[in-house]
Biopython code that builds the backbone (N, CA, C, O; Angstrom):
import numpy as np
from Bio.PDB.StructureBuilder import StructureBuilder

atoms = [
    (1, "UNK", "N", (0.826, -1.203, 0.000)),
    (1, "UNK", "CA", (0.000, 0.000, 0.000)),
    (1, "UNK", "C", (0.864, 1.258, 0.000)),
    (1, "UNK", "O", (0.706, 1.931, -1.018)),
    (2, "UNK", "N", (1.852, 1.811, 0.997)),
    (2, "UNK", "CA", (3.283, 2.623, 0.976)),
    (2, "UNK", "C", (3.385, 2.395, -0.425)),
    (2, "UNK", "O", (2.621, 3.122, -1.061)),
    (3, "UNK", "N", (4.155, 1.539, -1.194)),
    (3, "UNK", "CA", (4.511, 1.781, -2.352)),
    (3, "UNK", "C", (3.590, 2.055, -3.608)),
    (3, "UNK", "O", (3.568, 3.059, -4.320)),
    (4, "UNK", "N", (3.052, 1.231, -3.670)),
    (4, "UNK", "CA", (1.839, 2.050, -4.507)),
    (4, "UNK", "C", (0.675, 3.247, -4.708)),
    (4, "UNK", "O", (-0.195, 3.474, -5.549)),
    (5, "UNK", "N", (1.065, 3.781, -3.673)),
    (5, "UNK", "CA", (0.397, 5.173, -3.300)),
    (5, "UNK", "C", (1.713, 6.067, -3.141)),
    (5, "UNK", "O", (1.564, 7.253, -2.847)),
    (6, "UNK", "N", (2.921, 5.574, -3.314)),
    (6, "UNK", "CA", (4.019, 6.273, -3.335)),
    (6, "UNK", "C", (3.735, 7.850, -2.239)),
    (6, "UNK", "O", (3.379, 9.008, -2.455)),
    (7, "UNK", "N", (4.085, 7.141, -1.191)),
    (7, "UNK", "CA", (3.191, 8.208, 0.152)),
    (7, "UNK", "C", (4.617, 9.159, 0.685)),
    (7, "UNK", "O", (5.787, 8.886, 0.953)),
    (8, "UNK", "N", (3.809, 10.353, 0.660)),
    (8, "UNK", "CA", (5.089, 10.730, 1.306)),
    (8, "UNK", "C", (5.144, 10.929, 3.071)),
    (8, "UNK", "O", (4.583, 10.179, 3.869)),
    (9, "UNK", "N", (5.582, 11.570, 3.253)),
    (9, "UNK", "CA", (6.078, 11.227, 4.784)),
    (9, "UNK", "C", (4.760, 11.453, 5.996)),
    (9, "UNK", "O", (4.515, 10.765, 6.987)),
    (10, "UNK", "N", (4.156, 12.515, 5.550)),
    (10, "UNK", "CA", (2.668, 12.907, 6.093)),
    (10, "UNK", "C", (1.727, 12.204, 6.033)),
    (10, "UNK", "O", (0.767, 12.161, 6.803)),
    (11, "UNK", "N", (2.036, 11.295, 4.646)),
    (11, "UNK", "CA", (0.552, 10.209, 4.137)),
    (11, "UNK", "C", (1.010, 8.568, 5.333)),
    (11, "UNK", "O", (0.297, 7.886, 6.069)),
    (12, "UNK", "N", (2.460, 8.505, 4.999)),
    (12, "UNK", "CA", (3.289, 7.418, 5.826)),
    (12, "UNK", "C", (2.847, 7.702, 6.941)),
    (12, "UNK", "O", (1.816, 7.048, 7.103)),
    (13, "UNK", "N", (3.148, 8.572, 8.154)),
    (13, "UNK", "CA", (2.657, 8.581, 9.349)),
    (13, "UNK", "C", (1.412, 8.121, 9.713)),
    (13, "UNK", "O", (1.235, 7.055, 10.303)),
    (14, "UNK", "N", (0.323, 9.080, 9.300)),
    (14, "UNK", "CA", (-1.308, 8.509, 9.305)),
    (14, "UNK", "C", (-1.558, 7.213, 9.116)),
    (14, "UNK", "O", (-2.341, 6.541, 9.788)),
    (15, "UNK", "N", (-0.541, 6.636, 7.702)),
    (15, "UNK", "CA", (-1.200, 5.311, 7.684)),
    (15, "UNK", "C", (-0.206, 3.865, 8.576)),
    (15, "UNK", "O", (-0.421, 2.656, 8.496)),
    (16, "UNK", "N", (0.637, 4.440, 9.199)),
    (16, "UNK", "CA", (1.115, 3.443, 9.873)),
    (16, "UNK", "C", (0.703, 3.714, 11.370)),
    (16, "UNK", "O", (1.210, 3.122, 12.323)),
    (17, "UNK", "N", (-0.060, 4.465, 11.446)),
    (17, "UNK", "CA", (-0.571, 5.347, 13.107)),
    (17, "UNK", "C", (-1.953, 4.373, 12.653)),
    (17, "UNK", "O", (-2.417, 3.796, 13.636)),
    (18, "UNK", "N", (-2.490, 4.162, 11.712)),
    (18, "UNK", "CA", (-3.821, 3.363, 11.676)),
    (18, "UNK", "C", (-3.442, 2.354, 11.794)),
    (18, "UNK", "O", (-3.890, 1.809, 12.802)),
    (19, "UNK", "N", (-2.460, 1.484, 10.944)),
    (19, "UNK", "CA", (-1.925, 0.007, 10.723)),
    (19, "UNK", "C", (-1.784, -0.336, 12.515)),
    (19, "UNK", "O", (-2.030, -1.497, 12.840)),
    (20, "UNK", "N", (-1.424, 0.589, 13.554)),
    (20, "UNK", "CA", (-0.734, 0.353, 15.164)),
    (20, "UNK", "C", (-2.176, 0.437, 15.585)),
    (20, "UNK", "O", (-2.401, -0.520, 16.327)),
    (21, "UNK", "N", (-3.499, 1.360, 15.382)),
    (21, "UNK", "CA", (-4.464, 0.824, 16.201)),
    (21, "UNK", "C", (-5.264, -0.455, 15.491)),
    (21, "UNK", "O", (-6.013, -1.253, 16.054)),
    (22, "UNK", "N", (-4.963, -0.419, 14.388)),
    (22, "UNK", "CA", (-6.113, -1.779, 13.823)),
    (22, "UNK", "C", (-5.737, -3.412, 15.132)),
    (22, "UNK", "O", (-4.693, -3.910, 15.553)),
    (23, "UNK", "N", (-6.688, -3.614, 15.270)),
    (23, "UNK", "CA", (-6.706, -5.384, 15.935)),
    (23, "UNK", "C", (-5.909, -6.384, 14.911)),
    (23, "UNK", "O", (-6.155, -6.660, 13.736)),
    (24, "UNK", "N", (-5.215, -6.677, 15.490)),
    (24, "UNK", "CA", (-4.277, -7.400, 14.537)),
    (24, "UNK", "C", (-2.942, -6.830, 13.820)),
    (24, "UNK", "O", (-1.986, -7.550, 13.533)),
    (25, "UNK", "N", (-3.010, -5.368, 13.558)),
    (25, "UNK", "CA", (-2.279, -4.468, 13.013)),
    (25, "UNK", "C", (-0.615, -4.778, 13.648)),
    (25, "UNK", "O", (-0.248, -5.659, 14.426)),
    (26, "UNK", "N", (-0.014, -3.949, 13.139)),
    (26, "UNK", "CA", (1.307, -3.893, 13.779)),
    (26, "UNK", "C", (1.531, -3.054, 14.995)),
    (26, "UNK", "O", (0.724, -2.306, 15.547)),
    (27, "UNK", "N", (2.843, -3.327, 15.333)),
    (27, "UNK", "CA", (3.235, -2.642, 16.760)),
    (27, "UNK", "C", (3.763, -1.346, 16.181)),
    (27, "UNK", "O", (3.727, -1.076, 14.980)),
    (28, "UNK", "N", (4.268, -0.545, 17.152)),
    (28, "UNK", "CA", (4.713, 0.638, 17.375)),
    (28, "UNK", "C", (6.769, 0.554, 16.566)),
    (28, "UNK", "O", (7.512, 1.218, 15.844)),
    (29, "UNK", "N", (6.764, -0.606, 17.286)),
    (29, "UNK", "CA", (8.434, -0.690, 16.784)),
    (29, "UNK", "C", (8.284, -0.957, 15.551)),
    (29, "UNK", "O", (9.058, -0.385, 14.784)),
    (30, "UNK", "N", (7.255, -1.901, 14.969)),
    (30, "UNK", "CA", (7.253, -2.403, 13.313)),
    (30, "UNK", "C", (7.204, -0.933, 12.628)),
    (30, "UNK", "O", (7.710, -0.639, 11.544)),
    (31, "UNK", "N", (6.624, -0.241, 13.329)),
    (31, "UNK", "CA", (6.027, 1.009, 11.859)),
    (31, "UNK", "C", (7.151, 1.800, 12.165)),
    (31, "UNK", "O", (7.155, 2.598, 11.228)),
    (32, "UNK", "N", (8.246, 2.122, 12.993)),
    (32, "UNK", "CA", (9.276, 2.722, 13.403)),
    (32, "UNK", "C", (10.063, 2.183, 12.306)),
    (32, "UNK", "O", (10.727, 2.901, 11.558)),
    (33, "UNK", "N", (9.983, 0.825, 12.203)),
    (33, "UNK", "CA", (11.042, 0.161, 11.143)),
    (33, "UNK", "C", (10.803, 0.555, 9.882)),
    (33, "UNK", "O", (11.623, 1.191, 9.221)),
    (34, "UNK", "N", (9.235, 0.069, 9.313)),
    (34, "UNK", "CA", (8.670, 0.126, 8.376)),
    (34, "UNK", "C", (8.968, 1.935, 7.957)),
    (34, "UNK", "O", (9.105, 2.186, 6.759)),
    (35, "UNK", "N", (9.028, 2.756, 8.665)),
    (35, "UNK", "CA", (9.218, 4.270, 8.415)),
    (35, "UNK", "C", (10.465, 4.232, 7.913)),
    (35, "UNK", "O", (10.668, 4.592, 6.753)),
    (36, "UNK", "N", (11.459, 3.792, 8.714)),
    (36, "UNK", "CA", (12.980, 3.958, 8.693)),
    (36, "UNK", "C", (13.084, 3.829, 6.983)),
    (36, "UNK", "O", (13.414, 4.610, 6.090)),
    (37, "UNK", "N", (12.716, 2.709, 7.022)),
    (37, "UNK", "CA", (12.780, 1.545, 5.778)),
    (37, "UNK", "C", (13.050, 2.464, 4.641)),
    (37, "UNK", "O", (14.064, 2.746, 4.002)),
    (38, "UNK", "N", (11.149, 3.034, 4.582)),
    (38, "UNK", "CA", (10.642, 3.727, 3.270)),
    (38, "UNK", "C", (11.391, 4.754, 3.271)),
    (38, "UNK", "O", (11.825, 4.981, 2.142)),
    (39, "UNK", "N", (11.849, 5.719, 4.309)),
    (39, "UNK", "CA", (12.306, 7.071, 4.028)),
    (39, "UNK", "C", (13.708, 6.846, 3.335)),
    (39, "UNK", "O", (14.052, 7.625, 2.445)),
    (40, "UNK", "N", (14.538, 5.789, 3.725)),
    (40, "UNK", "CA", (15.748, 5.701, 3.168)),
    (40, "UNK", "C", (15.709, 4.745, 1.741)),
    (40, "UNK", "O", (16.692, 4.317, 1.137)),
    (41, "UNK", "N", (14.365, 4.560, 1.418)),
    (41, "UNK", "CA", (14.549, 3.502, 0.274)),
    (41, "UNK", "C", (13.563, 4.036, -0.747)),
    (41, "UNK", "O", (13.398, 3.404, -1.791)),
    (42, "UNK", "N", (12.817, 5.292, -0.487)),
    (42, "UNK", "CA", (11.675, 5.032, -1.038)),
    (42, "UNK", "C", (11.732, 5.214, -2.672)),
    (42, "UNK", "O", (11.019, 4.512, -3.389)),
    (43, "UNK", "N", (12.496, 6.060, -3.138)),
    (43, "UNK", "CA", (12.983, 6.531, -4.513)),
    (43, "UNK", "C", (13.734, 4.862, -5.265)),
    (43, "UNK", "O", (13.212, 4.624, -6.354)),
    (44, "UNK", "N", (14.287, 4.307, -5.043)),
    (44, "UNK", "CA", (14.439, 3.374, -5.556)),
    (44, "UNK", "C", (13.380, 1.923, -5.525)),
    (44, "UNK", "O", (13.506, 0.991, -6.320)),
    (45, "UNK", "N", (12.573, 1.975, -4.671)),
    (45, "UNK", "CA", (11.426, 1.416, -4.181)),
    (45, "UNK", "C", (10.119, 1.642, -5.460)),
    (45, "UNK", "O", (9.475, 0.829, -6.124)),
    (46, "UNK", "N", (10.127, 3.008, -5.404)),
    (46, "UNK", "CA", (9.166, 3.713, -6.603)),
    (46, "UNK", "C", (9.832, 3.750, -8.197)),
    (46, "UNK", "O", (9.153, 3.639, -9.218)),
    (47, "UNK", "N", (11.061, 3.901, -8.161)),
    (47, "UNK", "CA", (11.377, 3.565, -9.664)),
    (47, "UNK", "C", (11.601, 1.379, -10.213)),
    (47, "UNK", "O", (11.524, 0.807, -11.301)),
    (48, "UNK", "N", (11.831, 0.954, -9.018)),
    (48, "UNK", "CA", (11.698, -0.791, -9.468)),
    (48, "UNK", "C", (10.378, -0.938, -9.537)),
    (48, "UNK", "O", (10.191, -2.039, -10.054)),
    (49, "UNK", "N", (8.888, -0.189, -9.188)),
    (49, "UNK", "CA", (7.803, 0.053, -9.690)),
    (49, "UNK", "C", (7.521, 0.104, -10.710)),
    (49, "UNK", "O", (7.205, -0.914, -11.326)),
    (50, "UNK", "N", (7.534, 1.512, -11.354)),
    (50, "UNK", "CA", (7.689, 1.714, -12.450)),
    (50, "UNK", "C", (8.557, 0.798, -13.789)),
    (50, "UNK", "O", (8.250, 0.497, -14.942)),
    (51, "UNK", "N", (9.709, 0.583, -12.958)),
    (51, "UNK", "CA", (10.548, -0.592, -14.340)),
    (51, "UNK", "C", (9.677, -1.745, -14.102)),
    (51, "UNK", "O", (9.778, -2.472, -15.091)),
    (52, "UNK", "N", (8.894, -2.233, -13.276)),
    (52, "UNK", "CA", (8.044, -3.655, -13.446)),
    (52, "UNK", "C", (6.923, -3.352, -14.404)),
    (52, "UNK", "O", (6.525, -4.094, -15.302)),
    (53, "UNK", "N", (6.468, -2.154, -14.088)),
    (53, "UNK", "CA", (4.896, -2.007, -14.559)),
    (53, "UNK", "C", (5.163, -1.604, -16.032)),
    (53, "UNK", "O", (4.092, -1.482, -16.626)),
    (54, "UNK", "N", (6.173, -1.373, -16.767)),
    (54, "UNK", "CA", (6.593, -1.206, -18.090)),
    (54, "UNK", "C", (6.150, -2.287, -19.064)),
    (54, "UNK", "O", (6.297, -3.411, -18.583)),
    (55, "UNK", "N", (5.647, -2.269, -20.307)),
    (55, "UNK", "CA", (6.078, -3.019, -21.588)),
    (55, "UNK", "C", (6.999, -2.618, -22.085)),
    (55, "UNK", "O", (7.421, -1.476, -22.264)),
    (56, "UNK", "N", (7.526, -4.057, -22.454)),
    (56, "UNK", "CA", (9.048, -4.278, -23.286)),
    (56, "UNK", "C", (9.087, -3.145, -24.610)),
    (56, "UNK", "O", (10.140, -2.513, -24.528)),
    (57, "UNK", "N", (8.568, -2.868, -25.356)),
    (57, "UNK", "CA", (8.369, -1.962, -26.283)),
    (57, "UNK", "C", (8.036, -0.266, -25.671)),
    (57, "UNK", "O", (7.072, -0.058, -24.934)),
    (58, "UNK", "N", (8.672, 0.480, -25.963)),
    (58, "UNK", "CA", (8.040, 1.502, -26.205)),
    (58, "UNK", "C", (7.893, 2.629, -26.743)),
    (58, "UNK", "O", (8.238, 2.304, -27.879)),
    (59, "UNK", "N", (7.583, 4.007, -26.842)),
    (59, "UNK", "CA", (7.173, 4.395, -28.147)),
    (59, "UNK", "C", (8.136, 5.596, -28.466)),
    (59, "UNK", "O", (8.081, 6.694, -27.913)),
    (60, "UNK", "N", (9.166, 5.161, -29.597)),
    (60, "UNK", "CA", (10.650, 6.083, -29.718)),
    (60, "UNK", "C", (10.049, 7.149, -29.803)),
    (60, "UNK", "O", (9.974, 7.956, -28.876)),
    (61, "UNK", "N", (9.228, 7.386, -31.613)),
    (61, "UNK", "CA", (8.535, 8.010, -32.169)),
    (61, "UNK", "C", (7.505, 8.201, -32.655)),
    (61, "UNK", "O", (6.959, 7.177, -33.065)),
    (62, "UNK", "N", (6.784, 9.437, -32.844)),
    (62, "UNK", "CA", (5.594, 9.300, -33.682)),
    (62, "UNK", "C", (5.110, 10.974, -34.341)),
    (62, "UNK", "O", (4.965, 12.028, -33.722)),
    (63, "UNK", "N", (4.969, 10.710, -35.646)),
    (63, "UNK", "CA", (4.688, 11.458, -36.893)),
    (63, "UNK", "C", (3.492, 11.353, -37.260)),
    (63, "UNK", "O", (3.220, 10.182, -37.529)),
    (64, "UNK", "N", (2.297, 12.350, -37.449)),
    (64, "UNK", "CA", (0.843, 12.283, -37.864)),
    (64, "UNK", "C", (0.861, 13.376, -38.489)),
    (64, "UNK", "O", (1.669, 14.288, -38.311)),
    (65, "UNK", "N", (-0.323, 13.342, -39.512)),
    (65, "UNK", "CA", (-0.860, 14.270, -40.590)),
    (65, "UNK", "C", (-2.223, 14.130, -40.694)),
    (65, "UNK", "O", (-2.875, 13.117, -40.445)),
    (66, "UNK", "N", (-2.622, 15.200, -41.076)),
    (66, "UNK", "CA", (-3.946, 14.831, -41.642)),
    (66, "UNK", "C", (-4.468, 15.464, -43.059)),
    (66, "UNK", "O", (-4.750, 16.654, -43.205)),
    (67, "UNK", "N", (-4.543, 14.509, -44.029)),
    (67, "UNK", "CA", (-5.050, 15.074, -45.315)),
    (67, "UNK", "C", (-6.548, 15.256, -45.809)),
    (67, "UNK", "O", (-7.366, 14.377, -45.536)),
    (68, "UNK", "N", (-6.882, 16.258, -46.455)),
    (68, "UNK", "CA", (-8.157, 16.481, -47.242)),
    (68, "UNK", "C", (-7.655, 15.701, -48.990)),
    (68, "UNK", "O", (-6.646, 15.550, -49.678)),
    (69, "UNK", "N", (-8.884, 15.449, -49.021)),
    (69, "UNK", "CA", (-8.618, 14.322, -50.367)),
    (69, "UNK", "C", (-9.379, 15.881, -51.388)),
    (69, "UNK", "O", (-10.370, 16.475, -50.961)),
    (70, "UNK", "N", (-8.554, 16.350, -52.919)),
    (70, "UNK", "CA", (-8.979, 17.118, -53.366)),
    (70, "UNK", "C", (-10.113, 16.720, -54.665)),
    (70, "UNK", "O", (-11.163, 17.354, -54.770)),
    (71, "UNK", "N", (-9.769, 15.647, -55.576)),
    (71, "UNK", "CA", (-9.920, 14.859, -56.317)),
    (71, "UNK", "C", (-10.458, 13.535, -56.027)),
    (71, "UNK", "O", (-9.583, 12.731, -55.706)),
    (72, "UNK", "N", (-11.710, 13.054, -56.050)),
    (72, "UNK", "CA", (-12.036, 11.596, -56.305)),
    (72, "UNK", "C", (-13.064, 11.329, -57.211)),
    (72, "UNK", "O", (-13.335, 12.222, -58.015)),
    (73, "UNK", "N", (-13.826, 10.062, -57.253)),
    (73, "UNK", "CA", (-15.012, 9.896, -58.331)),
    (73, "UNK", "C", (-16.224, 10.132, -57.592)),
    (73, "UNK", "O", (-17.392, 10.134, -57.980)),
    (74, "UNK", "N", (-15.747, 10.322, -56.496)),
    (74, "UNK", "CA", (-17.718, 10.528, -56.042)),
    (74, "UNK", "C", (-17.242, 11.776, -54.528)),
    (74, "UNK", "O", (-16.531, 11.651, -53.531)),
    (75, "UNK", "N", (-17.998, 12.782, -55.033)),
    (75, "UNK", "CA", (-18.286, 14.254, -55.272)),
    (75, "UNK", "C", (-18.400, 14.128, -53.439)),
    (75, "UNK", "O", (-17.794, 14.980, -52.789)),
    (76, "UNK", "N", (-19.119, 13.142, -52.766)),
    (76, "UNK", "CA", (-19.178, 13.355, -51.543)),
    (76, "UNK", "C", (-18.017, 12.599, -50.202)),
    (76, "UNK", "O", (-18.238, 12.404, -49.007)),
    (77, "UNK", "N", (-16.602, 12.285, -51.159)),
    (77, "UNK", "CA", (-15.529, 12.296, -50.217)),
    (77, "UNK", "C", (-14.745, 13.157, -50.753)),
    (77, "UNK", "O", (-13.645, 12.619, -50.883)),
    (78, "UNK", "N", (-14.730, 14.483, -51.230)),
    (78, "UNK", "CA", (-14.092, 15.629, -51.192)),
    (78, "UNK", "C", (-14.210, 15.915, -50.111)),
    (78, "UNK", "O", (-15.218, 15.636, -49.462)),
    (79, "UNK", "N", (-12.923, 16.724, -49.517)),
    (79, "UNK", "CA", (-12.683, 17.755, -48.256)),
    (79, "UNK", "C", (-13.283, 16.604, -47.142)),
    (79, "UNK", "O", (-14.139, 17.021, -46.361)),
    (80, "UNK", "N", (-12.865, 15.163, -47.037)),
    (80, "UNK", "CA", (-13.460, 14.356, -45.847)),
    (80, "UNK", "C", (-11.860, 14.170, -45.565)),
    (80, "UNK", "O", (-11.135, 13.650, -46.414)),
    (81, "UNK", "N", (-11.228, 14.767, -43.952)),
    (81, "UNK", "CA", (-10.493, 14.427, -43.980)),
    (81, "UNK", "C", (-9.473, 12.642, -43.517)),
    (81, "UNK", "O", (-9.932, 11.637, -42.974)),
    (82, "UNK", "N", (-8.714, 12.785, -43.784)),
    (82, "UNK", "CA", (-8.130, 11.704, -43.204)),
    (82, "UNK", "C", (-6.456, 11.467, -42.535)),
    (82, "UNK", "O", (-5.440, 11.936, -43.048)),
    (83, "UNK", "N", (-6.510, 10.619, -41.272)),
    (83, "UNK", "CA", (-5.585, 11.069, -40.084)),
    (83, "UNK", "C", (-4.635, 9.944, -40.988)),
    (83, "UNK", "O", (-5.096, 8.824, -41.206)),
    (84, "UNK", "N", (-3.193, 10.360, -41.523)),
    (84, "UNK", "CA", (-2.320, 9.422, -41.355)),
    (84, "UNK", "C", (-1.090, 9.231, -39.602)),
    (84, "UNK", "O", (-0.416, 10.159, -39.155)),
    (85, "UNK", "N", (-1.134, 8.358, -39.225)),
    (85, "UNK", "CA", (-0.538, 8.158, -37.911)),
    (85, "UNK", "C", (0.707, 7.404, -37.802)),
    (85, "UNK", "O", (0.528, 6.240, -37.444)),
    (86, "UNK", "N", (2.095, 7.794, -38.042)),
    (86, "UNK", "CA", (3.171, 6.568, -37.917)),
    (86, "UNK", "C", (4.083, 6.493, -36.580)),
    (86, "UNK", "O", (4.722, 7.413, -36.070)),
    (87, "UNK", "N", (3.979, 5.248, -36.185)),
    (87, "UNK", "CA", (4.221, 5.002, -34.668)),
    (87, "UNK", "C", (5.842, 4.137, -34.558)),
    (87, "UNK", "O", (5.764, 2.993, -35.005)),
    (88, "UNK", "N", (7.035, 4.471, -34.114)),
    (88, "UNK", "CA", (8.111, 3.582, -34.229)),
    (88, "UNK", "C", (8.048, 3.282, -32.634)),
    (88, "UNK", "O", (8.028, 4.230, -31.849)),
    (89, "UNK", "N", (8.021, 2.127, -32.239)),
    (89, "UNK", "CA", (8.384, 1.263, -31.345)),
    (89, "UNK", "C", (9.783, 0.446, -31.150)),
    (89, "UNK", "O", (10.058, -0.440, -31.960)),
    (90, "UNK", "N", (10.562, 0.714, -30.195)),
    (90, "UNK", "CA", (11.854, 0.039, -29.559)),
    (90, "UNK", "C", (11.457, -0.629, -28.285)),
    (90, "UNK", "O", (10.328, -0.814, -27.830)),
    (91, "UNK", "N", (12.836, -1.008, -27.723)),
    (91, "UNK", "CA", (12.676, -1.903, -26.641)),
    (91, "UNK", "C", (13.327, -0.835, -25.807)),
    (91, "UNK", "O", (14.057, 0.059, -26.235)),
    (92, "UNK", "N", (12.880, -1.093, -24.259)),
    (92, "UNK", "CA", (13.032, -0.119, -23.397)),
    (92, "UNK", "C", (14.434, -0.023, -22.974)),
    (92, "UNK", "O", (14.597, -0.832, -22.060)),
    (93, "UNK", "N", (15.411, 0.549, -23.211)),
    (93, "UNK", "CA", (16.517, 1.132, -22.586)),
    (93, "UNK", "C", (17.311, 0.893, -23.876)),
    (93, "UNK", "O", (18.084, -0.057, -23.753)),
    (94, "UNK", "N", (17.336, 1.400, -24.905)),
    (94, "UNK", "CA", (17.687, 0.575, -26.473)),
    (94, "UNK", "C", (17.429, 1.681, -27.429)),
    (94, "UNK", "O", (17.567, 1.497, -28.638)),
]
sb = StructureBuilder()
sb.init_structure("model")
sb.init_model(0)
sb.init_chain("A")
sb.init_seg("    ")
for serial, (resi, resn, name, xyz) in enumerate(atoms, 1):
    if name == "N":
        sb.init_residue(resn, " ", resi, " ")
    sb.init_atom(name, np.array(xyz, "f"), 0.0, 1.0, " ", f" {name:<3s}", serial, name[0])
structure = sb.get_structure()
């Protein structure tokens, strides 16, 4: 929950001050630890996040246009435009 809410130190307190009264919850020394932990780890904690939650591909570049057609055989796809979209995909750190 800490890491995925990527909490900072104000959000951390509250929610390990709840985790110590819940029944069952942790003690006072655990969330002392659990604090220690996150404050000295949390930036590398939140970026091995992010590198998990990645696809292998992703998106170098991308080039779009959009053309009006001036000329065709039937009078009612003049001026209809149309999106060309080109997308280059690599692999992540590459």
């Amino acid at each position: 929950s800490i890491a995925s809410a990527d909490m900072d130190l104000n959000q951390l307190e509250a929610f390990l001050t709840a985790q110590t009264k819940k029944q069952g919850g942790i003690t006072s020394d655990q969330a002392a630890v659990i604090a220690k932990f996150w404050k000295n780890h949390r930036t590398h904690i939140h970026e091995s996040l992010i590198n998990q939650s990645r696809w292998d591909n992703v998106l170098k570049n991308m080039n779009w246009r959009v053309d009006l057609k001036s000329q065709l055989r039937h009078i009612d796809q003049i001026n209809a435009p149309v999106a060309i979209v080109e997308m280059e995909l690599g692999k992540n750190g590459q």
